[in-house]
Every structure is written in structure tokens, then in C-alpha cells.
C-alpha positions as CSV (number, residue, x, y, z in Angstrom):
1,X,-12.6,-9.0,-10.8
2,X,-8.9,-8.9,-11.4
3,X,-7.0,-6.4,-9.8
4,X,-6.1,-2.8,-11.0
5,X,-2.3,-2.1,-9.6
6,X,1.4,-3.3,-10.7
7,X,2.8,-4.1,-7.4
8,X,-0.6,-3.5,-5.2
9,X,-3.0,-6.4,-4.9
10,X,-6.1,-6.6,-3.0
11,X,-5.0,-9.6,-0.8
12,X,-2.0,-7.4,0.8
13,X,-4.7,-5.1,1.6
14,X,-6.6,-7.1,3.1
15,X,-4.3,-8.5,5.1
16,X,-3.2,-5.2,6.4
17,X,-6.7,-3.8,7.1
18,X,-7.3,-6.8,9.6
19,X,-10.2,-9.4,10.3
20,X,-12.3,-6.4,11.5
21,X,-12.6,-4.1,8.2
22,X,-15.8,-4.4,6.4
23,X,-15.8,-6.9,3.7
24,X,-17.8,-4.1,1.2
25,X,-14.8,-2.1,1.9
26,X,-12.2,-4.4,1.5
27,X,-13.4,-6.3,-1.4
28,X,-11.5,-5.6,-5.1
29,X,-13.8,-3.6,-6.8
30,X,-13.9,-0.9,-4.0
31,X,-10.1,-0.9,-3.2
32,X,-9.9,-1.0,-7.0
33,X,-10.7,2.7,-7.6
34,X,-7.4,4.4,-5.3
35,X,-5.1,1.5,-5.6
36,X,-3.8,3.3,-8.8
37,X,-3.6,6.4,-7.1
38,X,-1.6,5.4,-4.4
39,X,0.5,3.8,-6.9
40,X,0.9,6.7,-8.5
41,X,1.9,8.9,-5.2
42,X,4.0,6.3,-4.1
43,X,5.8,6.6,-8.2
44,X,5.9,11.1,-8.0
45,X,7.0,10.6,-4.4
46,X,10.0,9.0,-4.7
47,X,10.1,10.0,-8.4
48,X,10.3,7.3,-9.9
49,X,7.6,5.4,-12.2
50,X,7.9,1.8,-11.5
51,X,5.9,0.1,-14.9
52,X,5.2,-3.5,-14.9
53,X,8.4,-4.2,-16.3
54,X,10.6,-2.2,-13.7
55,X,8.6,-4.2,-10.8
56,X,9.3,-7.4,-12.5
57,X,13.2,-6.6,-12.4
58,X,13.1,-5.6,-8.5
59,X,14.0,-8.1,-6.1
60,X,11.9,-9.9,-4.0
61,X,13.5,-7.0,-1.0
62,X,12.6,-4.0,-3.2
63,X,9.1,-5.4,-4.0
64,X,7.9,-6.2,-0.7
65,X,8.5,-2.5,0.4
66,X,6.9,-1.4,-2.8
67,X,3.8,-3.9,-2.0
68,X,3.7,-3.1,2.2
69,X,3.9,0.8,1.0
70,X,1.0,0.8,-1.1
71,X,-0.7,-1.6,1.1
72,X,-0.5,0.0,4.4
73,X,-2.1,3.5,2.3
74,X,-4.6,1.3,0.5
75,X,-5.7,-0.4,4.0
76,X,-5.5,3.2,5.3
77,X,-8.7,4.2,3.2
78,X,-10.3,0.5,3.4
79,X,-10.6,1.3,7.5
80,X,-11.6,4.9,6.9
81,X,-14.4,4.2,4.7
82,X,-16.2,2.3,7.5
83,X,-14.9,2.0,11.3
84,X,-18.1,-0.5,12.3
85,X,-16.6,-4.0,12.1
86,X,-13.8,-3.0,14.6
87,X,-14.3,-3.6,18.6
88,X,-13.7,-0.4,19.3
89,X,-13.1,3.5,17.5
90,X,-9.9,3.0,18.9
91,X,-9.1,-0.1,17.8
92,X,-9.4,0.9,14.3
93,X,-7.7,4.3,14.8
94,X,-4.5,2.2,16.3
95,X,-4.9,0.2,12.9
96,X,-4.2,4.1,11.3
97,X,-1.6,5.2,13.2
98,X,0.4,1.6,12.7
99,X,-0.4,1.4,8.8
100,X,0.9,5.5,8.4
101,X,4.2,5.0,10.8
102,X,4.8,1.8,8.6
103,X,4.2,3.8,5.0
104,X,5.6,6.7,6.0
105,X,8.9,4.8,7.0
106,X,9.0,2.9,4.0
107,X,8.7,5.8,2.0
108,X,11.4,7.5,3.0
109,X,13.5,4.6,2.6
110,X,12.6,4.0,-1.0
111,X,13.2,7.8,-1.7
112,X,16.8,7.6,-0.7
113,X,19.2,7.9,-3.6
114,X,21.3,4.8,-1.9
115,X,18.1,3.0,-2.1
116,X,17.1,3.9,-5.7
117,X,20.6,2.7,-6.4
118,X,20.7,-0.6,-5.0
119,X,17.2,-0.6,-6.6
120,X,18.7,0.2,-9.3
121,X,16.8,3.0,-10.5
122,X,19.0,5.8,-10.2
């Protein structure tokens, strides 16, 4: 199955959600059904609609914060969905708190008007 998102793909989530997420959770066809929703929140949040031919314009900078952001929610809901494969509750809710801090962070750097100008979306 191919994936669903412009700048979110299943192997960055992966990667964020660790060795320890469940492999039904992780897998494309269930990250799939929100990776266009948090592409679109991550698009009315800093209100801007980044289409496949915007994303192919940014520079390698601008995507990666574009691809951690919607990573670090996707992986957010991959580790929610089932806690099991992790040592420990905490483990996995240390995994939450470090993907948020990181996604919330990059948000608000992407929603700067500085930003969306050396983006070069303003």
C-alpha cells in the first residue's frame, strides 16, 4: 500500500514511534487513515496549505520540519493506539511527551511570519 500524505510517510513514523510500537499500529494502512488529517492541522495551523507542488519547492530545511512535524503527531497516535510492545507504561508515555515537545516546537516555528517568509510562503 502506497502511502496517503504529501510530506508524511509511513517510514518517518515509524521511526519516530520506536522499535517498541506495535507493528499493526505502525504499519501503512493503519497510520494511513490520520496522516491526512494531521496534514491538514499542521496546513490550518500555520495557515498555510502546502499541495504537492509547494512541498516540492521547499528546501530540504523546510521539509524536514514539515516531515518531523507530522511525524512526531502521526507517531503520537501509532503509540496511543496500543502501549503493549513498550517495556514499560512509562516508557511509552516518555515517547509522548518527547514526540509533543518536538511538534509543538516545530509548529510554532513554521507559523512565524519570518519563517513562512524564508519559506517563502508569505
Amino acid at each position: 500500500m502506497a502511502d496517503v500524505g504529501i510530506f508524511v510517510k509511513n517510514a518517518d513514523i515509524q521511526a519516530r514511534a520506536g522499535i517498541n510500537a506495535n507493528a499493526t499500529a505502525k504499519a501503512v494502512a493503519a497510520t494511513d487513515v490520520y496522516v491526512l488529517g494531521v496534514e491538514n492541522y499542521i496546513n490550518c495551523y500555520i495557515r498555510v496549505k502546502i499541495t504537492a507542488a509547494i512541498y516540492a519547492a521547499l528546501t530540504a530545511e523546510v521539509k524536514y520540519l514539515l516531515v518531523d512535524t507530522g511525524a512526531c503527531i502521526c507517531a503520537m497516535y501509532v503509540i496511543i493506539q496500543d502501549m503493549s510492545g513498550y517495556t514499560r507504561k512509562a516508557e511509552a508515555e516518555t515517547m509522548l511527551d518527547v514526540l509533543r515537545d518536538r511538534a509543538m516546537l516545530n509548529l510554532a516555528i513554521l507559523k512565524e511570519d519570518p519563517t513562512k517568509s524564508f519559506m517563502g510562503l508569505n
